[in-house]
C-alpha positions as CSV (number, residue, x, y, z in Angstrom):
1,X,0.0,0.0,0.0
2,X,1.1,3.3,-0.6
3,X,2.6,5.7,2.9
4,X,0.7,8.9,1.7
5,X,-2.0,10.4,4.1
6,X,-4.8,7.8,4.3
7,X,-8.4,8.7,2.3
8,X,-11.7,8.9,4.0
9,X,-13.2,7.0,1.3
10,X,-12.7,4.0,-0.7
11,X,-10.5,4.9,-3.8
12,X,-10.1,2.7,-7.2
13,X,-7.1,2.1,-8.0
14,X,-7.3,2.6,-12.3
15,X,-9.0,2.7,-15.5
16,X,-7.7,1.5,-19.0
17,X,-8.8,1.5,-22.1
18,X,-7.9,0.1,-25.5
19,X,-8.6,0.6,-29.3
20,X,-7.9,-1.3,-32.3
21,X,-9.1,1.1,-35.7
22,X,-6.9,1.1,-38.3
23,X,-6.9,4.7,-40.1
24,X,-8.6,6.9,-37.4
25,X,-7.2,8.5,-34.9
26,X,-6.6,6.2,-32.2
27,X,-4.7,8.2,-29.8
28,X,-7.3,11.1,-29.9
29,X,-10.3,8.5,-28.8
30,X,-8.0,7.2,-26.3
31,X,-7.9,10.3,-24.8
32,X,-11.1,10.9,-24.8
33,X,-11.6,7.3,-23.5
34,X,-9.5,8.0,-20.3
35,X,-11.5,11.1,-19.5
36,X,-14.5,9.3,-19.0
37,X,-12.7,6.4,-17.0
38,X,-10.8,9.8,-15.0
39,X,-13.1,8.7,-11.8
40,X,-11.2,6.1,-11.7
41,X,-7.8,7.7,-11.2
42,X,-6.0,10.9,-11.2
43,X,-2.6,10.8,-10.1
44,X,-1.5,10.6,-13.7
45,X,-2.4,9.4,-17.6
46,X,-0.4,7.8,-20.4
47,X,-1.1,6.4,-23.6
48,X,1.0,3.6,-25.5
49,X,0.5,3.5,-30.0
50,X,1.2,1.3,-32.5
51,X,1.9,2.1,-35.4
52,X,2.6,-1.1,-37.3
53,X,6.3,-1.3,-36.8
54,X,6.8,0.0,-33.0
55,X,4.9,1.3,-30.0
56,X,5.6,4.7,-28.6
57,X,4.2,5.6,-24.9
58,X,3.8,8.6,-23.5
59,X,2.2,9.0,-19.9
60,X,3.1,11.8,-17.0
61,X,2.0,12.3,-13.9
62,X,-1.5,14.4,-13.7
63,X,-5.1,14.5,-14.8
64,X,-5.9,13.3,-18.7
65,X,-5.8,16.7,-20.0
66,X,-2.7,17.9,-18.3
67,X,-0.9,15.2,-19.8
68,X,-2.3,15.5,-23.4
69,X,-3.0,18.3,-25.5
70,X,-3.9,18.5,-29.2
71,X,-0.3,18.5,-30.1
72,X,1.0,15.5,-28.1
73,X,-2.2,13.6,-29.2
74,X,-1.5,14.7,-33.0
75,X,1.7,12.9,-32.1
76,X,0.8,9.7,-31.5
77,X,-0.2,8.2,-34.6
78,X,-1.1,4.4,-35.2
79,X,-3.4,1.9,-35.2
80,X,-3.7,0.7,-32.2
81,X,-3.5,2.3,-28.9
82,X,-4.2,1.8,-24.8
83,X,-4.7,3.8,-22.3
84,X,-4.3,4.3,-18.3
85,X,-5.4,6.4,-15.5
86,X,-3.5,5.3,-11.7
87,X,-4.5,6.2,-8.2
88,X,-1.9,4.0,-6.7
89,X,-2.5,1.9,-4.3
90,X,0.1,-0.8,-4.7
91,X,4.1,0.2,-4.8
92,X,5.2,3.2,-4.3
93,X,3.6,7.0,-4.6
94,X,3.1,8.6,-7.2
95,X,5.9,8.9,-9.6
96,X,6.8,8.8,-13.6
97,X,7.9,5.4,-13.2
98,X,5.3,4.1,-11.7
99,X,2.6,5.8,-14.5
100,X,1.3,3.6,-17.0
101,X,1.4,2.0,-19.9
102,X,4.6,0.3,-19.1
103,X,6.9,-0.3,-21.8
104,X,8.6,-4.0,-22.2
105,X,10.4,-6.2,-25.1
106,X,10.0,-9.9,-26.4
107,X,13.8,-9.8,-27.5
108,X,13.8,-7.3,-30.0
109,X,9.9,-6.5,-30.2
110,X,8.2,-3.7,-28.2
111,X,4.9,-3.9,-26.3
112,X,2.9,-2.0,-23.5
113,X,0.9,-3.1,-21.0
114,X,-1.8,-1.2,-19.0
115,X,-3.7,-2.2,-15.6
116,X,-5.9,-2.2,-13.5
117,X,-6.4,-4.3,-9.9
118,X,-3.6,-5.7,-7.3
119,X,-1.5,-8.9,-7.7
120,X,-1.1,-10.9,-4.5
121,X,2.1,-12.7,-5.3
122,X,3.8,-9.6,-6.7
123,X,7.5,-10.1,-4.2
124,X,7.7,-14.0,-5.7
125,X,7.5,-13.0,-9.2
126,X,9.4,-10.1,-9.0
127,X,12.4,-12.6,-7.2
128,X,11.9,-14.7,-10.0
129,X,12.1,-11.8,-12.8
130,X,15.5,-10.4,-10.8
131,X,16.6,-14.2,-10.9
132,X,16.6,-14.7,-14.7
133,X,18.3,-11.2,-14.8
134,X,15.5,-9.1,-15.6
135,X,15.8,-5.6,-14.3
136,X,13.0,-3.8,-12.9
137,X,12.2,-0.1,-12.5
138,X,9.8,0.7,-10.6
139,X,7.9,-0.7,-7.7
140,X,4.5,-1.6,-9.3
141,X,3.1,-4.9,-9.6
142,X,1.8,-3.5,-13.4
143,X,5.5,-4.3,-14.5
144,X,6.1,-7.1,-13.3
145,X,3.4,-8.5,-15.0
146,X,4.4,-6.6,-18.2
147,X,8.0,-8.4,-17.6
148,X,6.3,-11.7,-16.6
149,X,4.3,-11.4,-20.2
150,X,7.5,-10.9,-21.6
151,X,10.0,-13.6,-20.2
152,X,7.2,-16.3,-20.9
153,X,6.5,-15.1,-24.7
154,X,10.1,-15.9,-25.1
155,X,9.2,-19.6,-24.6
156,X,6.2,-19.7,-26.0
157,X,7.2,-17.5,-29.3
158,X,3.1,-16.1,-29.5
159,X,2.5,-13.7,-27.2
160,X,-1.3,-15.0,-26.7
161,X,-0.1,-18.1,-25.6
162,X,2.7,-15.8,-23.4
163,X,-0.4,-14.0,-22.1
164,X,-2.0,-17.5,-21.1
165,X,1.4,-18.6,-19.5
166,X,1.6,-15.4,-17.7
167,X,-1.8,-15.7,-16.2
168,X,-1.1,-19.1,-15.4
169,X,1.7,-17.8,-12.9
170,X,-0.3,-14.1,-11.8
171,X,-2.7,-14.2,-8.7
172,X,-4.6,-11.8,-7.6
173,X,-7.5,-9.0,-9.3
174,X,-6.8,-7.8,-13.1
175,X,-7.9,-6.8,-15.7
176,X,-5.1,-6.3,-18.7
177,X,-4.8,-4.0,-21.5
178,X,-1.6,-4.8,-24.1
179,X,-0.4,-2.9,-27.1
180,X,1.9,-4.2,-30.0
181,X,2.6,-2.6,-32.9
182,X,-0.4,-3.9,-34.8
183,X,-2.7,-5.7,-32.5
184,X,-4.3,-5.1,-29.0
185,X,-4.9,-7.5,-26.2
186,X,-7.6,-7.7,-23.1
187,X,-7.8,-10.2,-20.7
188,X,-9.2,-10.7,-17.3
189,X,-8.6,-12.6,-13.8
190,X,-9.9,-15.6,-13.4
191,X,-12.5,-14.4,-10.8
192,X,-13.6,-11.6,-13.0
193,X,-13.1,-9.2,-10.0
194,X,-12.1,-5.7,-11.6
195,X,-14.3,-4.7,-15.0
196,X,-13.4,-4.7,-18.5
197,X,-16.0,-4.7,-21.3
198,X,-15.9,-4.9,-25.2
199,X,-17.4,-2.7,-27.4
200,X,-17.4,-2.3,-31.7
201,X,-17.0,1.1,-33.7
202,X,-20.0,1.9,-35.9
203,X,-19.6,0.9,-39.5
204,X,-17.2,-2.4,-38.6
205,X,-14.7,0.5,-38.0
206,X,-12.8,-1.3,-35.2
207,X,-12.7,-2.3,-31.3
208,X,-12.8,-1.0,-28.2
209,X,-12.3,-2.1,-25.0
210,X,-13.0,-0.1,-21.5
211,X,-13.1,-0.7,-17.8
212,X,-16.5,0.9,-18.2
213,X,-19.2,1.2,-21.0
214,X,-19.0,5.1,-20.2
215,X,-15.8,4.8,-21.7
216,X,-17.0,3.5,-25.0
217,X,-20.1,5.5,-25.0
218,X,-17.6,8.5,-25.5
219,X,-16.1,7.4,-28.9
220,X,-19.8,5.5,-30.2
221,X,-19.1,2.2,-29.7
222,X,-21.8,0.1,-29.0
223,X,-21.3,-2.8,-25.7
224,X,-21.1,-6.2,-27.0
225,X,-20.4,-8.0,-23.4
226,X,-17.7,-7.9,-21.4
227,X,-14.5,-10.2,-20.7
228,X,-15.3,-13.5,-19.4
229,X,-13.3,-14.3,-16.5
230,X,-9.8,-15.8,-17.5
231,X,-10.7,-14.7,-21.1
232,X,-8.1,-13.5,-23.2
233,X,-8.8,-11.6,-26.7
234,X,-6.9,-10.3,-29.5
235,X,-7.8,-7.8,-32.1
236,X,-5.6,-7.6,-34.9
237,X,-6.5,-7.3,-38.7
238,X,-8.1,-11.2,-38.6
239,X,-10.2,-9.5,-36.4
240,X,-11.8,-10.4,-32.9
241,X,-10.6,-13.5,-31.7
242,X,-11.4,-15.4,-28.1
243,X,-9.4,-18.0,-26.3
244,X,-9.6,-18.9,-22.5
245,X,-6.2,-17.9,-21.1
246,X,-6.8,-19.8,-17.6
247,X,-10.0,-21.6,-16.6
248,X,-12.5,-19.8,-14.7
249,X,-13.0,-19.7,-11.1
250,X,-15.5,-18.5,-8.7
251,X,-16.9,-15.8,-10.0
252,X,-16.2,-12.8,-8.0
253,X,-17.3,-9.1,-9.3
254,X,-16.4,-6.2,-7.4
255,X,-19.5,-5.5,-5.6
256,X,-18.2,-1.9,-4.9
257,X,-18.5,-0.8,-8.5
258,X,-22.1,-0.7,-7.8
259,X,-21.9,1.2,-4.7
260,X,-19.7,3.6,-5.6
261,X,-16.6,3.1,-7.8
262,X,-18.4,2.8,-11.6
263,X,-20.3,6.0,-13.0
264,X,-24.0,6.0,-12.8
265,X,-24.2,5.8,-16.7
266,X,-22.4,2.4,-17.0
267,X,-23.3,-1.3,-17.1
268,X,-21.2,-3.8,-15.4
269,X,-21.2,-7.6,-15.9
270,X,-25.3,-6.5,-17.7
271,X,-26.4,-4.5,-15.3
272,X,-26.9,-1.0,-15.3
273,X,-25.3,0.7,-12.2
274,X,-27.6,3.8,-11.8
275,X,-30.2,1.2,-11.3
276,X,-28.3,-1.3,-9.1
277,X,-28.1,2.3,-7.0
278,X,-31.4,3.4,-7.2
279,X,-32.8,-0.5,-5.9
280,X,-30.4,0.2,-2.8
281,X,-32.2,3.2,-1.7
282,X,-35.4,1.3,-2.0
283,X,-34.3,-1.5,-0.2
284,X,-32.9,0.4,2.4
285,X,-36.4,2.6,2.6
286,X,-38.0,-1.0,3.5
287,X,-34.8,-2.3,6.0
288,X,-34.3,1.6,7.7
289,X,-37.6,4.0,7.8
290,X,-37.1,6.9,9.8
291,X,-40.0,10.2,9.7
292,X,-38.5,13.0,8.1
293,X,-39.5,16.1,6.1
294,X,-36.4,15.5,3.5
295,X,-34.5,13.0,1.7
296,X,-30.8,14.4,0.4
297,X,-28.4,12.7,-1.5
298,X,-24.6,12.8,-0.9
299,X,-23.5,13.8,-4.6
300,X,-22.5,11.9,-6.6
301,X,-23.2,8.6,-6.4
302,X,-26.0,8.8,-3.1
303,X,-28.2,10.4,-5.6
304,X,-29.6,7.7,-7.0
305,X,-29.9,5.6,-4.5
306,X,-31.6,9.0,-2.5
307,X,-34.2,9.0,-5.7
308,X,-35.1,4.9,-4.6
309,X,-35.3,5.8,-1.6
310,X,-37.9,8.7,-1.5
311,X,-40.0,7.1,-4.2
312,X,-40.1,4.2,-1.7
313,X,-40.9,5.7,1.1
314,X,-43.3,8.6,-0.2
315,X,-40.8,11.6,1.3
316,X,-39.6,14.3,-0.9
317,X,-36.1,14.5,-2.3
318,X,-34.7,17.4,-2.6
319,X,-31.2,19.1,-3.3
320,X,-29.6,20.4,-0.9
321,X,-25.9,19.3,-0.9
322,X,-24.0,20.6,-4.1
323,X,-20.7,19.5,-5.0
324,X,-17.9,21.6,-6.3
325,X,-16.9,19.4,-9.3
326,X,-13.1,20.9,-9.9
327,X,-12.1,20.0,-6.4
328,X,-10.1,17.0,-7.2
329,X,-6.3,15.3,-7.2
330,X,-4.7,18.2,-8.8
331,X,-1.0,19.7,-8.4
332,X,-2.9,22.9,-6.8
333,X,-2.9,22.2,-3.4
334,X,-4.6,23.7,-0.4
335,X,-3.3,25.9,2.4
336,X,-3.4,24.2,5.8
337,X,-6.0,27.2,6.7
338,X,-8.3,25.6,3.5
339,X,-7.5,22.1,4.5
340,X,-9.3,22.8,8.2
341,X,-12.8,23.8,5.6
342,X,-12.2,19.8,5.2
343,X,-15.4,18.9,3.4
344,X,-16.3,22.5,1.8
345,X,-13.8,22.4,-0.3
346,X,-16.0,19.3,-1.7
347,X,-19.6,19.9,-0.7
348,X,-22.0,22.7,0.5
349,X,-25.3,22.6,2.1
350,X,-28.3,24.9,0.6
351,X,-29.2,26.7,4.1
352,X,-32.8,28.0,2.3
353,X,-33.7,24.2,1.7
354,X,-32.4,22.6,4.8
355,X,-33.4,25.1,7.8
356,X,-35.8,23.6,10.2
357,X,-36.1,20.4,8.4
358,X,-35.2,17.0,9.3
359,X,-33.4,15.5,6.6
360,X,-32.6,11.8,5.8
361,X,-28.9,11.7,4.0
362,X,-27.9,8.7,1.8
363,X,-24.4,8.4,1.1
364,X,-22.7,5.0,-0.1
365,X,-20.1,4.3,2.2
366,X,-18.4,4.9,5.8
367,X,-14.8,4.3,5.9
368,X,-12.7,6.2,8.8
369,X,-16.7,8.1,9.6
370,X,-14.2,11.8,9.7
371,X,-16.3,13.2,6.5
372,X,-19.2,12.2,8.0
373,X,-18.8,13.5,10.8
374,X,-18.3,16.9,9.2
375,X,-21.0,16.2,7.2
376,X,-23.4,16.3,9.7
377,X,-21.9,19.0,11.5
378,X,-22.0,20.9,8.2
379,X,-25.5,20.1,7.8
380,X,-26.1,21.3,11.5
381,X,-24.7,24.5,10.9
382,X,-26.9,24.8,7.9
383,X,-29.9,24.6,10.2
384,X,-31.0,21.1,9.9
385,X,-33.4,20.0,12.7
386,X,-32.5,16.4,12.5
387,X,-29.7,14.7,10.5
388,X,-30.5,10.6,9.7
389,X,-27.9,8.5,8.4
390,X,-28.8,5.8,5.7
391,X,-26.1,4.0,3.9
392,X,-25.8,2.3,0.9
393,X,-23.8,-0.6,1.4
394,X,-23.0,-2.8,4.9
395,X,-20.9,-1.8,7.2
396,X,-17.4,-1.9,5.8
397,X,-15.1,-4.2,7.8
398,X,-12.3,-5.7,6.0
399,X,-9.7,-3.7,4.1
400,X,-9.4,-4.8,0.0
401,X,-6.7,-6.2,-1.6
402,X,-7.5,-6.2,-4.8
403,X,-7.2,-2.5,-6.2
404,X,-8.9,-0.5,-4.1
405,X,-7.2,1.7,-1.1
406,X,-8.4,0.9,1.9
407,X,-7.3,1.3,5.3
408,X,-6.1,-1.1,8.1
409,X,-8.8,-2.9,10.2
410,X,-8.2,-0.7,13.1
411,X,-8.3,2.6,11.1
412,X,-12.2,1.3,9.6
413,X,-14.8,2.3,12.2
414,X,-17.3,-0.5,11.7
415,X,-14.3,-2.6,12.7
416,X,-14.0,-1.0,15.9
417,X,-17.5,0.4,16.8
418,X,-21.2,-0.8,16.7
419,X,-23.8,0.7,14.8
420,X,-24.8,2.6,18.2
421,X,-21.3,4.0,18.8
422,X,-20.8,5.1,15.4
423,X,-23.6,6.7,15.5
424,X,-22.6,8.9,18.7
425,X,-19.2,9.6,17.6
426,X,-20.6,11.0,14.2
427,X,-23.5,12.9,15.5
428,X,-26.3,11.8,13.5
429,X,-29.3,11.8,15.1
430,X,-29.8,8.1,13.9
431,X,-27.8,5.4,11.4
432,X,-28.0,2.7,9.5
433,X,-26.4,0.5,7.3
434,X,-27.8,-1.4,3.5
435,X,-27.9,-5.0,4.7
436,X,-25.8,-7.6,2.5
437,X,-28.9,-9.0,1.1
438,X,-30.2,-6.1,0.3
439,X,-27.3,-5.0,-1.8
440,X,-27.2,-8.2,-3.0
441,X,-30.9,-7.7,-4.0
442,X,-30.1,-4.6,-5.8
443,X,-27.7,-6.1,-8.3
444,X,-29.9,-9.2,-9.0
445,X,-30.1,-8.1,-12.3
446,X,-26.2,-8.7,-13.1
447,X,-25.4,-11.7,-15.4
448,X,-24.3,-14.0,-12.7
449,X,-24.9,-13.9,-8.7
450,X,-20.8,-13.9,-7.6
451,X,-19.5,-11.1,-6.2
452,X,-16.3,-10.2,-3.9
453,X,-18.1,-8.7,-0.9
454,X,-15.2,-9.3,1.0
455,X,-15.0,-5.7,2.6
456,X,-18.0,-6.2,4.0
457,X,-17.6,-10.3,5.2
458,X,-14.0,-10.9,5.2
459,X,-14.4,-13.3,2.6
460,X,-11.3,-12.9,0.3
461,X,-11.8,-14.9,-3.1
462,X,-8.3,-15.2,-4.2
463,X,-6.8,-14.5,-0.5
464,X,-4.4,-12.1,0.7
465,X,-1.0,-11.2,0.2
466,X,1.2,-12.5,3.2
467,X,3.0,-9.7,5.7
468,X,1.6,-6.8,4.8
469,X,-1.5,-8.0,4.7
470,X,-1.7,-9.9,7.8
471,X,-0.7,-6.5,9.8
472,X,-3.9,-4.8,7.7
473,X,-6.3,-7.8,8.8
474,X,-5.4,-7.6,12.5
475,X,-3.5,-10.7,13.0
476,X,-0.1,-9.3,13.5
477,X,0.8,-7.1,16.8
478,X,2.5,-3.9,15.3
């Protein structure tokens, strides 16, 4: 895990994207492929091209459009061409070297690689990449599975049957962009755990591939399906073509993406995620009820589930939080004196809307419980009479392993307080918590019923990585 300052949310760790369309401009609709996937990470962008001889990357640290302008994007003609956008989580802070796509060889033959999720045996591959002499750079487990591909292709002279070899030896949650000079690659783990979806360009004018749809609604592709667990596929100028890199396991989708991580306008796995968030706040109008004048949503993504959860239980939703949209990870930081505002600098209550009224906010999550806290201090202020907690998801418990940044058990309040004492120590006037079958409930729709819920059960599908992790879960004394 990374030694910055710890979040008071739940943070994904990447997006990526991919594009295989001979004779447009690839580079320009990967671009505008990472700025819808920037949600997922904004700590910096890069692109990788080819061009039909070579691949050129270029990626720096910063939002999508700090990185690239028109000029730089002009630059980067090809064929073919991925994409990433990192919030680290895994190795070390943010740095140039540890931006992606990351750049490797098959001998003399260039590729890039581009991902998205948390390996758990990163230290023995990356003894057994320094064994066979291969020299590493940075401190992500991204390149050693770039240099993993790489080593194996040697052996297996195909670099689809490299990829398959490779995943044979990776565990952990990923899902894999790669980038030769004339054909693009996309597989997924085994348990399916972190997104990636397919999509064609009108007029049979190539592929795309996106850790969300939103990401190929931006460029007009149209979602054919997603990556099957373990899948790997290859788009070249034969075309679209499918092979099972490992065998499937238990299937384990992020159940996060739902809650929180994905935007409202994309489909996961078949299912659409503003509705998967709009059935929580319904479910949890049946499982929580409370009598209030109100309902608010915490933008952005408690607004949907806010709009479920009024139309369920007959009270009116209104808007009275608004959220300052260019407050992000940027390089222009806050004075300590702006830092104290805390969650202004993010959010501010409508005083005309919320005065004398008791108000029943839905946000998704509770991590550390410090923004809510000043939420509903905030909210106080404003004039609320009586501020009601209702969350979207259960009580999170466990930290995640598996590309999202999460604390230690003893820095997660639900691991250390009950409902009741959380409650206090926020200063809501009442709280509760989305039970597991409720969220469960809400994603119903999905194209399979396994999911990794294992921040909310403890229930790892593809277990943890030793030391470290052992420490985050508790079991070691510090």
């Amino acid at each position: 895990m990374t030694n910055r300052s710890i979040p008071d949310r739940m943070e994904e760790e990447c997006g990526v994207f991919g594009v295989y369309a001979p004779g447009h401009d690839v580079a320009r609709m990967t671009g505008f492929g990472l700025q819808a996937l920037q949600h997922r990470g904004q700590e910096s962008a890069g692109i990788a091209v080819g061009d039909g001889v070579t691949v050129t990357v270029a990626k720096d640290l910063g939002l999508v459009t700090q990185v690239f302008d028109d000029a730089s994007l002009a630059a980067l003609e090809g064929k073919v061409a991925i994409g990433h956008v990192r919030y680290s989580t895994s190795g070390s802070k943010a740095s140039w070297e540890a931006a992606q796509p990351h750049m490797s060889a098959i001998d003399e033959v260039l590729f890039a690689l581009a991902h998205n999720g948390t390996l758990m045996n990163t230290n023995a591959m990356r003894a057994q990449l320094l064994a066979e002499g291969v020299q590493l750079y940075s401190a992500t487990d991204s390149e050693v599975a770039a240099k993993t591909i790489g080593l194996v292709t040697r052996q297996t002279h195909h670099l689809r049957d490299g990829i398959a070899a490779a995943m044979g030896r990776i565990e952990g949650a990923y899902a894999m962009v790669v980038c030769t000079a004339d054909a693009l690659y996309a597989f997924r783990d085994p348990n399916g755990i972190r997104p990636l979806c397919i999509g064609r360009l009108p007029e049979d004018r190539g592929w795309v591939v996106s850790s969300e749809t939103c990401g190929l609604d931006i460029v007009g592709a149209e979602y054919v399906r997603d990556v099957e667990p373990g899948e790997v596929v290859r788009v070249n100028d034969e075309g679209l073509v499918s092979s099972q890199g490992v065998p499937a396991a238990r299937r384990a989708s992020c159940i996060f993406e739902y809650v929180y991580f994905a935007r409202p306008d994309s489909v996961i796995d078949g299912q659409s995620v503003y509705q998967a968030r709009r059935a929580t706040g319904h479910i949890l109008a049946k499982e929580a009820p409370v009598d209030a004048d109100l309902v608010l949503g915490v933008p952005d993504s408690g607004v949907p589930a806010a709009l479920g959860y009024a139309a369920e239980s007959g009270i009116k939703y209104t808007d009275g939080i608004v959220k300052n949209r260019y407050v992000g990870r940027t390089f222009i930081q806050p004075t300590q004196e702006m830092r104290q505002l805390g969650i202004r600098l993010k959010l501010n209550p409508l005083p005309e809307v919320i005065r004398g009224k008791r108000l029943i906010v839905i946000d998704d999550s509770i991590v550390r419980g410090n923004t809510s806290k000043k939420l509903v201090q905030m909210l106080r202020d404003a004039g609320a009479s009586e501020v009601h907690l209702r969350i979207t998801s259960p009580e999170v418990v466990w930290p995640c392993f598996y590309g999202i940044d999460t604390d230690t058990r003893e820095q997660l309040i639900a691991a250390n307080m009950s409902v009741d004492e959380m409650n206090e120590w926020i200063g809501s006037d009442s709280l509760a918590f989305l039970s597991l079958e409720g969220l469960h409930d809400a994603v119903r729709n999905a194209n399979h019923d396994g999911f990794c819920d294992a921040c909310f059960t403890g229930d790892y599908p593809v277990g943890t990585p030793m030391g470290a992790a052992d420490k985050q879960l508790g079991l070691l004394e510090e």
